[in-house]
MDAnalysis code that builds the backbone (N, CA, C; Angstrom):
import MDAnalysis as mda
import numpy as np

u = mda.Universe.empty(678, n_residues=226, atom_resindex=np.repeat(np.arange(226), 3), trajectory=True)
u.add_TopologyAttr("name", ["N", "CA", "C"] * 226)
u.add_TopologyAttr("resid", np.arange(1, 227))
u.add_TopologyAttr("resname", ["UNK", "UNK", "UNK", "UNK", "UNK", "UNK", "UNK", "UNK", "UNK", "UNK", "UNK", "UNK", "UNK", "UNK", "UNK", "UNK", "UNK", "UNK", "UNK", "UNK", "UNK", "UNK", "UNK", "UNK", "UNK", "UNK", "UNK", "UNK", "UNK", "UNK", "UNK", "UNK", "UNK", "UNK", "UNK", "UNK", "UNK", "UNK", "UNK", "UNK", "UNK", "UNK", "UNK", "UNK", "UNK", "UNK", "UNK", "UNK", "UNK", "UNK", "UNK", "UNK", "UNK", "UNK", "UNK", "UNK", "UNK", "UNK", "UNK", "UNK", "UNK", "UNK", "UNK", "UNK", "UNK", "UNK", "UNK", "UNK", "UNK", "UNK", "UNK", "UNK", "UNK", "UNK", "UNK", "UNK", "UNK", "UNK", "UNK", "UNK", "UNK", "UNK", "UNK", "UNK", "UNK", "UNK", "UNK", "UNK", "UNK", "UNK", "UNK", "UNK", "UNK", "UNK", "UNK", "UNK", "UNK", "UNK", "UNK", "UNK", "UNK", "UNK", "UNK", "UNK", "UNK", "UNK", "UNK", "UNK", "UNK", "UNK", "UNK", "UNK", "UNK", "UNK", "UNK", "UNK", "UNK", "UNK", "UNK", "UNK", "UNK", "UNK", "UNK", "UNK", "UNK", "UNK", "UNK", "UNK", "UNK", "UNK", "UNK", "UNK", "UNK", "UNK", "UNK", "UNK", "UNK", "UNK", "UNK", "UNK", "UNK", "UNK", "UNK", "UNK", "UNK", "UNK", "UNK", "UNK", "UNK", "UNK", "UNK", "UNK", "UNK", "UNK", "UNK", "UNK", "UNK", "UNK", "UNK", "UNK", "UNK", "UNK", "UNK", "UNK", "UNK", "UNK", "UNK", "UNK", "UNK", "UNK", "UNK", "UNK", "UNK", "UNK", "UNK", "UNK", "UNK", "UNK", "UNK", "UNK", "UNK", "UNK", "UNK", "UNK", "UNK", "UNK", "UNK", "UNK", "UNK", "UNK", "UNK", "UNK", "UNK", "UNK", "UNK", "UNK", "UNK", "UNK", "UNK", "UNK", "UNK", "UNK", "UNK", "UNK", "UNK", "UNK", "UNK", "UNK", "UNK", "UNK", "UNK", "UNK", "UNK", "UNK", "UNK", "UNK", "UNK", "UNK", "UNK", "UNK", "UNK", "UNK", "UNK", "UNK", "UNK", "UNK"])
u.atoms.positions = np.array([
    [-145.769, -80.716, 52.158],
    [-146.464, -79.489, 52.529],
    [-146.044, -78.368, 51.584],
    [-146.598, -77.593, 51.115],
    [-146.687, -76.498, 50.152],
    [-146.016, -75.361, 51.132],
    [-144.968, -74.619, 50.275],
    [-144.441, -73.507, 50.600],
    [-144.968, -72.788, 51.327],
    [-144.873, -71.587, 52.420],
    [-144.998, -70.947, 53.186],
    [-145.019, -69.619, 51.809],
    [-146.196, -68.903, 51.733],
    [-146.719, -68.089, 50.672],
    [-145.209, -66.982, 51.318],
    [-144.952, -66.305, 50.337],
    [-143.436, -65.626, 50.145],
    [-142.062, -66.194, 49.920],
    [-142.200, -67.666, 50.427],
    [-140.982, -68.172, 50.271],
    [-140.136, -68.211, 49.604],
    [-138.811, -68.040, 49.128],
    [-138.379, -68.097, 47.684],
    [-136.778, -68.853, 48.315],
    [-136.602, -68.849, 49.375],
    [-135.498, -69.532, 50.008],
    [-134.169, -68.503, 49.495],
    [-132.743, -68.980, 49.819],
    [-131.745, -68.093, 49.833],
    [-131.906, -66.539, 49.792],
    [-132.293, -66.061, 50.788],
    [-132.604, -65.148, 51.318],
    [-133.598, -64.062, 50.548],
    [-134.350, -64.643, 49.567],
    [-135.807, -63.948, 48.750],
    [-137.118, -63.770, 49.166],
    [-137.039, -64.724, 50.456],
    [-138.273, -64.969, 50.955],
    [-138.853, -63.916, 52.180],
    [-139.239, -62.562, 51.488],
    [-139.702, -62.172, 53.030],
    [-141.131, -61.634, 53.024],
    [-141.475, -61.852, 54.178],
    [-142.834, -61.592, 54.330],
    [-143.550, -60.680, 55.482],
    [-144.324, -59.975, 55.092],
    [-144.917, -59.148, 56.033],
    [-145.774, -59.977, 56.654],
    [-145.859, -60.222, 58.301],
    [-146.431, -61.337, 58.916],
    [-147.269, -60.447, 59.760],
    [-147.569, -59.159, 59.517],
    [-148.678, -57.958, 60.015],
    [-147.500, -56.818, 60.684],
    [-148.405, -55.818, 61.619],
    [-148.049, -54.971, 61.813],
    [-148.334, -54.279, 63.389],
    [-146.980, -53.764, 63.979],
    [-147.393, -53.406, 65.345],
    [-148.251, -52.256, 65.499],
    [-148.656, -51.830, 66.845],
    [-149.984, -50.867, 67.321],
    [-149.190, -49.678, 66.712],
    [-148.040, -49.570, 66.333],
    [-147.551, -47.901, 65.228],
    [-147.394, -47.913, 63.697],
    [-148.165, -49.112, 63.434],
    [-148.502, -49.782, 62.429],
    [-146.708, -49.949, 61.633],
    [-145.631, -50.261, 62.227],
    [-144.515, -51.259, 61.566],
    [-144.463, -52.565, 61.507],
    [-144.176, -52.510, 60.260],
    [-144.051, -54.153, 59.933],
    [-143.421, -55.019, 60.722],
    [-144.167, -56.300, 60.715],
    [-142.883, -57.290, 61.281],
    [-142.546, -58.116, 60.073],
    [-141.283, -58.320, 59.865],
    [-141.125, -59.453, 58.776],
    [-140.490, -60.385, 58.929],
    [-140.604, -61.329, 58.738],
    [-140.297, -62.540, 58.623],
    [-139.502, -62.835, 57.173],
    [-138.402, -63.606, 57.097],
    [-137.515, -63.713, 55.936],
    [-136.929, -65.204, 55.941],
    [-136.911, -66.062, 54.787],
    [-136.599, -67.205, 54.545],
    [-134.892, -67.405, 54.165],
    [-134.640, -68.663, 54.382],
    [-133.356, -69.091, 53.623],
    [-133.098, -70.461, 53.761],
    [-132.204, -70.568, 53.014],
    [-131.807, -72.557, 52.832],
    [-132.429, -73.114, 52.096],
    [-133.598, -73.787, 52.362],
    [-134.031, -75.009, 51.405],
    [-135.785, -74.496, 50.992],
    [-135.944, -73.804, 50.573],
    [-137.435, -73.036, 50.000],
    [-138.525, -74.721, 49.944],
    [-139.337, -74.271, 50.409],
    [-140.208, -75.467, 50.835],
    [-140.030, -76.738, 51.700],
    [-138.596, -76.502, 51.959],
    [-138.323, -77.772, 53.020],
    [-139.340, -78.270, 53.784],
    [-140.014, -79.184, 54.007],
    [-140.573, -79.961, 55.209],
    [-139.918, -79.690, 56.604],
    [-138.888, -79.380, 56.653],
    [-138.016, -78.756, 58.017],
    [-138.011, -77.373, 58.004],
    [-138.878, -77.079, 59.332],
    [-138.969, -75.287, 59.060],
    [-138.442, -74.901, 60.481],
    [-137.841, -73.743, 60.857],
    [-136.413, -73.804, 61.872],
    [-137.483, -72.302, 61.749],
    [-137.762, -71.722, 62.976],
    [-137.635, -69.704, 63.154],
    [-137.064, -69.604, 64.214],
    [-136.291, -68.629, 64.169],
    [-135.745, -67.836, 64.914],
    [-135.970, -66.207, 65.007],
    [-136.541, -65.911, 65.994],
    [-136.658, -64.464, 66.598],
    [-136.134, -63.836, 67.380],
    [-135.101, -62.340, 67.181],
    [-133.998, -62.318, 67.581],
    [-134.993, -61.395, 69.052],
    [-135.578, -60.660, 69.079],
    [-136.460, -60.264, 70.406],
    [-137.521, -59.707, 70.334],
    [-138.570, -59.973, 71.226],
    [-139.457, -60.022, 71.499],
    [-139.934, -58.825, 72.786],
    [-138.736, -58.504, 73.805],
    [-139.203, -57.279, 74.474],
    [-138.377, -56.198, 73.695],
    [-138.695, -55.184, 73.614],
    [-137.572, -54.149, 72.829],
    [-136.191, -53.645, 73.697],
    [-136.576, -53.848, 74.601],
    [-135.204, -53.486, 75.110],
    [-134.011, -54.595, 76.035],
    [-134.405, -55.715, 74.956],
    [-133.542, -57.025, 74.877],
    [-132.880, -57.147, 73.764],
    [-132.004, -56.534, 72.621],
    [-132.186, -56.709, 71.322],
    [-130.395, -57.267, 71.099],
    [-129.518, -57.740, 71.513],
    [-128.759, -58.305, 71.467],
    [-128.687, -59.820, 70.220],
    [-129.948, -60.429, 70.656],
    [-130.417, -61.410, 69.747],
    [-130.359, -61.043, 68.563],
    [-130.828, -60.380, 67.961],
    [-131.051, -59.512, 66.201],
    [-129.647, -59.650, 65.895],
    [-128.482, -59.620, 66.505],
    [-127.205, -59.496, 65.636],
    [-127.296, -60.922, 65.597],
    [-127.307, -62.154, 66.424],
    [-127.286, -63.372, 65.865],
    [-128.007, -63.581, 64.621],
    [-129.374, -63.123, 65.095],
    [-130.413, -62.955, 63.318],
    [-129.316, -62.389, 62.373],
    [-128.479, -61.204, 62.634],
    [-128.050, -60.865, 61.289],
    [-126.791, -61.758, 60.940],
    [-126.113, -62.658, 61.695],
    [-124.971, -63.450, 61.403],
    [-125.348, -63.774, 60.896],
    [-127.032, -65.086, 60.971],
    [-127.035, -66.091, 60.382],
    [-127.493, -65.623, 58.980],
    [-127.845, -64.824, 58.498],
    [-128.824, -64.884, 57.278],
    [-127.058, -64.611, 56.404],
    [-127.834, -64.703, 54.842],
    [-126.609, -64.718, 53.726],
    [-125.959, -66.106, 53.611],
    [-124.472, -65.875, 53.352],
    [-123.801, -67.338, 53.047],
    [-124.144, -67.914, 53.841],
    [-124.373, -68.134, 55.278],
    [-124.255, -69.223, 56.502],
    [-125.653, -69.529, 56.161],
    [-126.892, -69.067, 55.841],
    [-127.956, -69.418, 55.770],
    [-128.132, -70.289, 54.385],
    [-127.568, -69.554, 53.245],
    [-127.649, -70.174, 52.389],
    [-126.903, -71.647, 52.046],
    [-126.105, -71.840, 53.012],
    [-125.495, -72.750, 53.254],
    [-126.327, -74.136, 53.928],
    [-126.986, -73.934, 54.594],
    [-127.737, -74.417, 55.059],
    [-128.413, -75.723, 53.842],
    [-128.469, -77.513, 54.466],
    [-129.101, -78.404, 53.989],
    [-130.783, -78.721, 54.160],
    [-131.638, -79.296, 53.799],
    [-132.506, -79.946, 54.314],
    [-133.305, -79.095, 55.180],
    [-133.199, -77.669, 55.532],
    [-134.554, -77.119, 56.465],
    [-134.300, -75.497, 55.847],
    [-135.639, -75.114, 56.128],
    [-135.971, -73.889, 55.374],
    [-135.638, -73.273, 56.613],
    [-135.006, -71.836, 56.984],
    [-134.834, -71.235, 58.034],
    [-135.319, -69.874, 57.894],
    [-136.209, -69.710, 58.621],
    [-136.736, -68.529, 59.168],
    [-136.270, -67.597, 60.142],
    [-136.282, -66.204, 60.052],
    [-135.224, -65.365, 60.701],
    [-136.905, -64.142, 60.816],
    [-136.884, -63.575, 62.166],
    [-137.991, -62.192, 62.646],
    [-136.913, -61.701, 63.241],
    [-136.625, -60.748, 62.799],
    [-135.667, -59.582, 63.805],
    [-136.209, -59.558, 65.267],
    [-137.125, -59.128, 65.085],
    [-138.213, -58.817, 66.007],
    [-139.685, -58.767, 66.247],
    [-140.300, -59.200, 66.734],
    [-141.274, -59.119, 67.332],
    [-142.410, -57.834, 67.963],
    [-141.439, -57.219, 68.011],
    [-142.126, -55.784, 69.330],
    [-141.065, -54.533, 68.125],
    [-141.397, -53.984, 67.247],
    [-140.574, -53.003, 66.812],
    [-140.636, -51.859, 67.216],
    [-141.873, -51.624, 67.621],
    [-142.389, -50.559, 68.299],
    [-141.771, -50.350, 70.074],
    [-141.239, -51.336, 70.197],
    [-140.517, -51.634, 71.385],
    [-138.972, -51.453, 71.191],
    [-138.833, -52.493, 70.533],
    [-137.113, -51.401, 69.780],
    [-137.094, -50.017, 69.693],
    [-137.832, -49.389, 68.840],
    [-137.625, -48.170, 68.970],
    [-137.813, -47.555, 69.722],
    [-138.754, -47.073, 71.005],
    [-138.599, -46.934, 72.138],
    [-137.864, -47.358, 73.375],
    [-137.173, -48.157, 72.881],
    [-135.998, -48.921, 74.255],
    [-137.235, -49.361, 74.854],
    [-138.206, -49.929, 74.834],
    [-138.926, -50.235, 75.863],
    [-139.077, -51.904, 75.877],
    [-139.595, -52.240, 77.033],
    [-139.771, -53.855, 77.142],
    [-141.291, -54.387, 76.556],
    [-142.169, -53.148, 76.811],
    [-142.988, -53.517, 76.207],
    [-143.643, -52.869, 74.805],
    [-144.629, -53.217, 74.203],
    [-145.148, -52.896, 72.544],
    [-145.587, -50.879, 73.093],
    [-146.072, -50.585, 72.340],
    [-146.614, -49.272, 72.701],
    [-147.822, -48.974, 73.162],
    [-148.221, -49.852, 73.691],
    [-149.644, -49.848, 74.448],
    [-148.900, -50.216, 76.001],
    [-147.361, -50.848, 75.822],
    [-146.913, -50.935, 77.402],
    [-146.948, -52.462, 77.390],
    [-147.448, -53.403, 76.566],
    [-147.316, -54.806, 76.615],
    [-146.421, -55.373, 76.968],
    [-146.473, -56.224, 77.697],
    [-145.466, -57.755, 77.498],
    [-145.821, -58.305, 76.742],
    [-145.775, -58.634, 75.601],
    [-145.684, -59.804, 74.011],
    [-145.644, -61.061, 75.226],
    [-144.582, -61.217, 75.780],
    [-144.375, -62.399, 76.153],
    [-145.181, -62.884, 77.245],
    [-146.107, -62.199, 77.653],
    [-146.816, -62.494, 78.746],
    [-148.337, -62.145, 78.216],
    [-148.601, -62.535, 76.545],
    [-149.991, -61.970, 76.100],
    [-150.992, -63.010, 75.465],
    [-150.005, -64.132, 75.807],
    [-150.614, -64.739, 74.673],
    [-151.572, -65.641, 75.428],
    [-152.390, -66.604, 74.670],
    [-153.541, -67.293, 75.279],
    [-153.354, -68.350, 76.545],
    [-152.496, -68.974, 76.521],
    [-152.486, -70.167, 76.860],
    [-151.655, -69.501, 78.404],
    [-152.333, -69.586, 79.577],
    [-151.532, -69.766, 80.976],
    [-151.865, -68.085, 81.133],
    [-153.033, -67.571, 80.199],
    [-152.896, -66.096, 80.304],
    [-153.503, -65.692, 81.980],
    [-152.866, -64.748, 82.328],
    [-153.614, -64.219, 83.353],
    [-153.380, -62.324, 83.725],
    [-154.084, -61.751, 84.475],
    [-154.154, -60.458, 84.517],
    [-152.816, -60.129, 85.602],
    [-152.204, -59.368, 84.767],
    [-150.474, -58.716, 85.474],
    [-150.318, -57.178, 85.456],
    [-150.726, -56.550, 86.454],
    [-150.754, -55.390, 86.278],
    [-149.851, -54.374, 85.469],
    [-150.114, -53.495, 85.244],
    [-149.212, -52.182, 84.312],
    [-147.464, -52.077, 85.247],
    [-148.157, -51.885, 86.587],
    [-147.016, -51.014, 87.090],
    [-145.680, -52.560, 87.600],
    [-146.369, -53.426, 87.647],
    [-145.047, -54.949, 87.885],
    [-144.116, -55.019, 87.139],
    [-144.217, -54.250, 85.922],
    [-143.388, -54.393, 84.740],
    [-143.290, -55.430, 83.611],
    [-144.224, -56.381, 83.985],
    [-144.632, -57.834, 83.085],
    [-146.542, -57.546, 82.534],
    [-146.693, -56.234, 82.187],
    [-148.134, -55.812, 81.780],
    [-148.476, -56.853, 80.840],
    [-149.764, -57.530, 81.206],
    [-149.701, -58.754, 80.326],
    [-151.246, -58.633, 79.232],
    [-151.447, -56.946, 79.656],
    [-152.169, -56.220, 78.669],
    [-154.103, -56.523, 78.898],
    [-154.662, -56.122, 78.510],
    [-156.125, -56.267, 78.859],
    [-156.803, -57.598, 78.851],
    [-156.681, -58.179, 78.165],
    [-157.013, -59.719, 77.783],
    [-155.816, -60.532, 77.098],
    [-156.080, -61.658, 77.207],
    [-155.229, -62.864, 76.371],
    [-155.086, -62.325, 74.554],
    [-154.448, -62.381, 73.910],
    [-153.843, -61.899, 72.659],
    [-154.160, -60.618, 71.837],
    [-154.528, -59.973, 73.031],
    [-155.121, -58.310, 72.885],
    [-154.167, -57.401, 71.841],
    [-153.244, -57.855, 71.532],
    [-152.082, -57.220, 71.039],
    [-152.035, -57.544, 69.645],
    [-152.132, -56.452, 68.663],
    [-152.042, -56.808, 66.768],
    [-150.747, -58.006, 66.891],
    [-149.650, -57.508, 67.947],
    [-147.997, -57.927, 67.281],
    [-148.035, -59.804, 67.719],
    [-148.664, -59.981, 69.261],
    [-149.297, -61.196, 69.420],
    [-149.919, -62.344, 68.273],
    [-150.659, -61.968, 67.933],
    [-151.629, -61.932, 67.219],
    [-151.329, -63.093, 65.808],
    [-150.590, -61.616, 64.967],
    [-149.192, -61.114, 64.029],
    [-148.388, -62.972, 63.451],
    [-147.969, -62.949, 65.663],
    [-146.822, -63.803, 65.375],
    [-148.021, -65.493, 65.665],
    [-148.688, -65.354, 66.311],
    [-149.545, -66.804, 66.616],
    [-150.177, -67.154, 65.174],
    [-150.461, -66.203, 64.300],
    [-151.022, -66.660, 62.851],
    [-150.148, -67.224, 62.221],
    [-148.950, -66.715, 62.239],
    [-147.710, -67.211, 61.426],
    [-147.196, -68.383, 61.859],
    [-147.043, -68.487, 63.137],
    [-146.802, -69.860, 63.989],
    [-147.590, -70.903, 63.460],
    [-148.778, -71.032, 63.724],
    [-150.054, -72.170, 63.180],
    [-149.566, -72.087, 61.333],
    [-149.524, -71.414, 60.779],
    [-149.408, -71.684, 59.044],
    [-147.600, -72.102, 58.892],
    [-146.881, -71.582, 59.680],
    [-145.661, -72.237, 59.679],
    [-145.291, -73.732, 59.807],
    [-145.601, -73.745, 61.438],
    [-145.201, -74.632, 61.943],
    [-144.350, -75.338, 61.697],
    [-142.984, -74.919, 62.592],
    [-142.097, -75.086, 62.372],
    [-141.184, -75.751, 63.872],
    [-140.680, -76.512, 63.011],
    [-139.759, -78.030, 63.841],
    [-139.771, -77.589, 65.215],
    [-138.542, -76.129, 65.292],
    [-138.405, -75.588, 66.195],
    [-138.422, -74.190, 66.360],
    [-138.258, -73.693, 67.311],
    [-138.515, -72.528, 67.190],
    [-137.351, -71.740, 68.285],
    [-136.344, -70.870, 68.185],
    [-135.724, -70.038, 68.979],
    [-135.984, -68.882, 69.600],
    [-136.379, -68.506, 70.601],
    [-136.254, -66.562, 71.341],
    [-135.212, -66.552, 71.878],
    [-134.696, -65.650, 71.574],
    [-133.508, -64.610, 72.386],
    [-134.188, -63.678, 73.238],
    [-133.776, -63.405, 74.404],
    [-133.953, -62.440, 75.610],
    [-132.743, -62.161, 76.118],
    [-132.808, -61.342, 76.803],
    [-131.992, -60.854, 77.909],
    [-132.433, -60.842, 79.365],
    [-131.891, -60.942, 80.841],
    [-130.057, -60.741, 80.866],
    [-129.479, -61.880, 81.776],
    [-129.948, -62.710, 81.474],
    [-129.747, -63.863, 82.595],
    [-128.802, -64.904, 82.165],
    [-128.434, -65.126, 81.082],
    [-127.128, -65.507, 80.611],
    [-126.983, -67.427, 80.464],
    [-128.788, -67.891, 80.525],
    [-129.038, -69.240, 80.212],
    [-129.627, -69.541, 79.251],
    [-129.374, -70.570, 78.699],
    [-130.199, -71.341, 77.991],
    [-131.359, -71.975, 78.844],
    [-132.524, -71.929, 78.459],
    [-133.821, -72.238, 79.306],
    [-134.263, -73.487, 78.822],
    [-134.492, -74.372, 79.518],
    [-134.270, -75.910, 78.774],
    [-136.117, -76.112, 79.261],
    [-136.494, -76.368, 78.441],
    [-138.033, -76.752, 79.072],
    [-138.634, -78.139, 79.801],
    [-139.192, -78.326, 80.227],
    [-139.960, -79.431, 81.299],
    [-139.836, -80.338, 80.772],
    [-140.787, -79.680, 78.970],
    [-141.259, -80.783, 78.586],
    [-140.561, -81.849, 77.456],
    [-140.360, -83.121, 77.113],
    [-139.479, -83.903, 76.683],
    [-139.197, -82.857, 75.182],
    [-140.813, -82.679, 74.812],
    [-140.518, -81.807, 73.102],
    [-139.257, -81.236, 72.889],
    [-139.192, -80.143, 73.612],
    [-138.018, -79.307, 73.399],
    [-136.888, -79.857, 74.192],
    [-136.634, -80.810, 74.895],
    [-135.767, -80.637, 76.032],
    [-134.488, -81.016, 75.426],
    [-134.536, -82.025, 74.517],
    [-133.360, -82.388, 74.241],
    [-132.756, -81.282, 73.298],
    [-133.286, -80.636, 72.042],
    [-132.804, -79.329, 71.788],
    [-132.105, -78.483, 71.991],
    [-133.091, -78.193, 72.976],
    [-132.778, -76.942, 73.860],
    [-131.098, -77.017, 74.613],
    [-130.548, -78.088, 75.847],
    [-129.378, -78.926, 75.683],
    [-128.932, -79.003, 74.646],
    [-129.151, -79.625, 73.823],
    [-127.847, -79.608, 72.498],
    [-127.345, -77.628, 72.079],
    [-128.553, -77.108, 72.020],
    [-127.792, -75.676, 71.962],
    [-127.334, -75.152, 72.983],
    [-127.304, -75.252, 74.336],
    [-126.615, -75.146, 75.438],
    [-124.987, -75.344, 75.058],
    [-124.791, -76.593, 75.302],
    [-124.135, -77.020, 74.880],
    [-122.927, -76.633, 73.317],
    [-123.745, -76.203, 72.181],
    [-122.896, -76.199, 71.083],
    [-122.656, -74.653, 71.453],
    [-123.804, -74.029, 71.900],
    [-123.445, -72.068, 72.010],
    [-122.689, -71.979, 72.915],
    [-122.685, -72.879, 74.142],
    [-121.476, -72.510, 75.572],
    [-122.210, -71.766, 76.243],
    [-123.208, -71.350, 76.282],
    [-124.308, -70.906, 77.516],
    [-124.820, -71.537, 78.115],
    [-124.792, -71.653, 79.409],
    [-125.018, -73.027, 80.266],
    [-126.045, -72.923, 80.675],
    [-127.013, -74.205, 80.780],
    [-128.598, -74.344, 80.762],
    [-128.610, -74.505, 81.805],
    [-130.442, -73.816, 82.427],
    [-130.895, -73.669, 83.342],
    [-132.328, -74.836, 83.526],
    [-131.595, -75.884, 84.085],
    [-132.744, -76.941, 83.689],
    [-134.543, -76.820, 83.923],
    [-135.399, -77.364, 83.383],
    [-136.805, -77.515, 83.476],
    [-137.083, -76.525, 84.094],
    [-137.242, -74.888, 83.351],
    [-137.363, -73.648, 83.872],
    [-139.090, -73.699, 82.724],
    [-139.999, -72.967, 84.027],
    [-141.731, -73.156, 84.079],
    [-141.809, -72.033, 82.844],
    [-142.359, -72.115, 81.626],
    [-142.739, -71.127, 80.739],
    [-143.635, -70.173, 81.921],
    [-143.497, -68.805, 81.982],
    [-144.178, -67.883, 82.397],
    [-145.453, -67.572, 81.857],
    [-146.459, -67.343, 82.232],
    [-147.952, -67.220, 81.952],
    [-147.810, -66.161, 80.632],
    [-149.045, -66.694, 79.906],
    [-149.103, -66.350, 78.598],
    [-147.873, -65.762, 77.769],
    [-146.814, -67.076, 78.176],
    [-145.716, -66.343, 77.081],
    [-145.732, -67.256, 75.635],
    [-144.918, -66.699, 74.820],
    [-145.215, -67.496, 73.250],
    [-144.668, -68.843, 73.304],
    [-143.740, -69.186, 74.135],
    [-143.304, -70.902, 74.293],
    [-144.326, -71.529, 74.699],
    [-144.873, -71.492, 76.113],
    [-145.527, -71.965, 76.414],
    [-147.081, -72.005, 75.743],
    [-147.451, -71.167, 75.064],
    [-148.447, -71.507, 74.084],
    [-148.190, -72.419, 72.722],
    [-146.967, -72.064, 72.325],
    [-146.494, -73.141, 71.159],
    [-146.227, -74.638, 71.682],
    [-145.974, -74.793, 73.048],
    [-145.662, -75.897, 73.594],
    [-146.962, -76.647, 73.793],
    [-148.025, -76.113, 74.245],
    [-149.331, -76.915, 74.749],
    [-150.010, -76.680, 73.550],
    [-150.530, -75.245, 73.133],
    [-151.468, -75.190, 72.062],
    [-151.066, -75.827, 70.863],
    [-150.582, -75.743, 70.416],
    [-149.567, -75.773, 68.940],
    [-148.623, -76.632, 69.173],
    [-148.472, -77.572, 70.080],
    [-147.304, -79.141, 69.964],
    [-146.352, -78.637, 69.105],
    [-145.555, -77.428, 68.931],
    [-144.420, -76.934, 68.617],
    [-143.469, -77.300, 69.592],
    [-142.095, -77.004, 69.820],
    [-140.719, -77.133, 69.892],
    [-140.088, -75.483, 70.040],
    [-139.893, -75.151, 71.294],
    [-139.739, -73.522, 71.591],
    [-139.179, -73.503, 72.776],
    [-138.249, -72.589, 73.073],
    [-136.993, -73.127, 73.849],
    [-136.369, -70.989, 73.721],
    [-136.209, -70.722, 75.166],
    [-135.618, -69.418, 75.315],
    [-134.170, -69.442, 75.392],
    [-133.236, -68.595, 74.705],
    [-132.241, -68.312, 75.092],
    [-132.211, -67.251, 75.695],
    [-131.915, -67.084, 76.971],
    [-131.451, -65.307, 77.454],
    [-129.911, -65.252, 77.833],
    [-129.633, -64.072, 76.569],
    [-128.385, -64.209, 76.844],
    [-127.725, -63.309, 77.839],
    [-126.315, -62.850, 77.877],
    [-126.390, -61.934, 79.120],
    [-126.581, -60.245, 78.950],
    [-126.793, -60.030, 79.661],
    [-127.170, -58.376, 79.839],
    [-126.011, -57.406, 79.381],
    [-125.760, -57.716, 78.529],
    [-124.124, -56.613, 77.787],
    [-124.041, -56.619, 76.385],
    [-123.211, -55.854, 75.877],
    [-123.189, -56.088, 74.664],
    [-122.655, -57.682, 73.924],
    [-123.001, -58.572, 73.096],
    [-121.832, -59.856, 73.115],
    [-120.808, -59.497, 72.293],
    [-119.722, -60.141, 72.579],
    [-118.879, -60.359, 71.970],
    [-118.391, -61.403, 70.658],
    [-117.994, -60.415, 69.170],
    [-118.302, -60.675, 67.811],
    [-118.210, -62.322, 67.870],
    [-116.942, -62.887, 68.859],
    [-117.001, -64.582, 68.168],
    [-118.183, -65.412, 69.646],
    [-119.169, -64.557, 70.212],
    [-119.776, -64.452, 70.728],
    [-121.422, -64.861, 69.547],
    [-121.298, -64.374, 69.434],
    [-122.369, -64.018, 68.067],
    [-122.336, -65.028, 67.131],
    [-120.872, -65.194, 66.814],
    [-120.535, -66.601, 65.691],
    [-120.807, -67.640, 66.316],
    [-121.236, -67.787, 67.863],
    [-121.032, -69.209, 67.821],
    [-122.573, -69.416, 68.324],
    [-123.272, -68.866, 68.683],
    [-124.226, -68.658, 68.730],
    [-125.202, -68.839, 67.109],
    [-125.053, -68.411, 66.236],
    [-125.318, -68.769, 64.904],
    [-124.887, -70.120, 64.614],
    [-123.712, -70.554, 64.928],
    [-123.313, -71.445, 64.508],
    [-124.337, -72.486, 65.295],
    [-124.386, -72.795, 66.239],
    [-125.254, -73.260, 66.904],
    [-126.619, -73.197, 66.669],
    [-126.805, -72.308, 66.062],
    [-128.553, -72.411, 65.217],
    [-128.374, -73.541, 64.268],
    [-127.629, -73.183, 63.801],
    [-127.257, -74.016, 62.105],
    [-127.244, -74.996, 62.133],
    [-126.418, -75.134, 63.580],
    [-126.471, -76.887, 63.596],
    [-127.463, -77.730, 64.053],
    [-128.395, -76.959, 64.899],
    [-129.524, -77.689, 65.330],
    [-130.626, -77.772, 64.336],
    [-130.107, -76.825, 63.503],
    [-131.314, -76.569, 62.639],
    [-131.276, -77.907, 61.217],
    [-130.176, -78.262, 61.048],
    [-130.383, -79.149, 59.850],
    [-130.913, -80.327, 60.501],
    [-131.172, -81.608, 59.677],
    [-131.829, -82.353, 60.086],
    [-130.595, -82.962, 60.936],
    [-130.610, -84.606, 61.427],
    [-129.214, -85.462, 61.828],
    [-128.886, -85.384, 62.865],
])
């Protein structure tokens, strides 16, 4: 399979994968093995005011990434930037990202706090990340959330064993065959897109630095092939 257009691997590869409703970029950035057949993303968050994940994103990239055998690794800070910067959970229209996407979509009002926005992928940042997903497609795929402090192991066989092995290597203890929530991005990569997508939520605090390391480390390792 032909490179992922930007790629340049050891950390050259970044790409503007579109732009949220305040028109900021999201980018997407490569490392390890530039064209690998093994393509690994990881997105450090997706509601904005979950962002704990992004420091794992920033462990792994540099030497530990470049270190990396046999799979090209993909790193999105984020998803919702427009949500970062507002501390908010949702995009700036008030979205749930994670509750927008096509597959299991259904209507969730504004005020529940899971606004799952006017229609199924109504959202540029949605959108953004489902284009990149389909031209990626990649082995597996990681989210970080907050504050529940599991690894979310999915139903289905795809991800399941994965998902467990990073349980396991990060020390966050899995919460077995937990139901993807309506129109969230796993569960569309899981049915639509026969991807490999698996939530971590880690806990609701700041983590702690060898907290972070092992958590990376645990990407790394799931991420090479073996």
């Amino acid at each position: 399979m032909a490179a992922i257009a930007g790629s340049g691997g050891s950390g050259d590869g970044r790409q503007v994968i579109g732009h949220s409703v305040d028109d900021r970029a999201l980018v997407a950035r490569s490392w390890g093995d530039a064209g690998s057949q093994r393509r690994v993303l990881v997105v450090g968050s997706i509601h904005g005011d979950e962002t704990e994940g992004r420091r794992i994103v920033a462990r792994l990239t540099g030497r530990r990434a470049e270190r990396l055998d046999g799979v090209e690794l993909w790193t999105l800070e984020t998803a919702n930037p427009d949500g970062v910067a507002a501390g908010t959970r949702g995009n700036a229209h008030g979205v749930d990202l994670n509750r927008n996407f096509p597959r299991g979509w259904r209507a969730i009002p504004r005020d529940s706090g899971y606004y799952s926005g006017p229609g199924p992928a109504s959202e540029p940042e949605t959108r953004a990340l489902r284009r990149f997903l389909r031209r990626l497609r990649p082995e597996i795929t990681i989210y970080y959330h907050q504050p529940w402090g599991r690894t979310l192991i999915p139903c289905d066989r795809r991800g399941r064993r994965v998902a467990l092995r990073y349980a396991r290597l990060s020390g966050l203890a899995a919460r077995d065959c937990f139901p993807s929530p309506p129109g969230s991005a796993t569960g569309w990569q899981g049915h639509r897109a026969k991807q490999r997508a698996f939530v971590v939520e880690l806990p609701g605090r700041a983590l702690r630095d060898r907290e972070v390391r092992r958590h990376a480390a645990a990407v790394a390792e799931i991420a090479e092939p073996g």
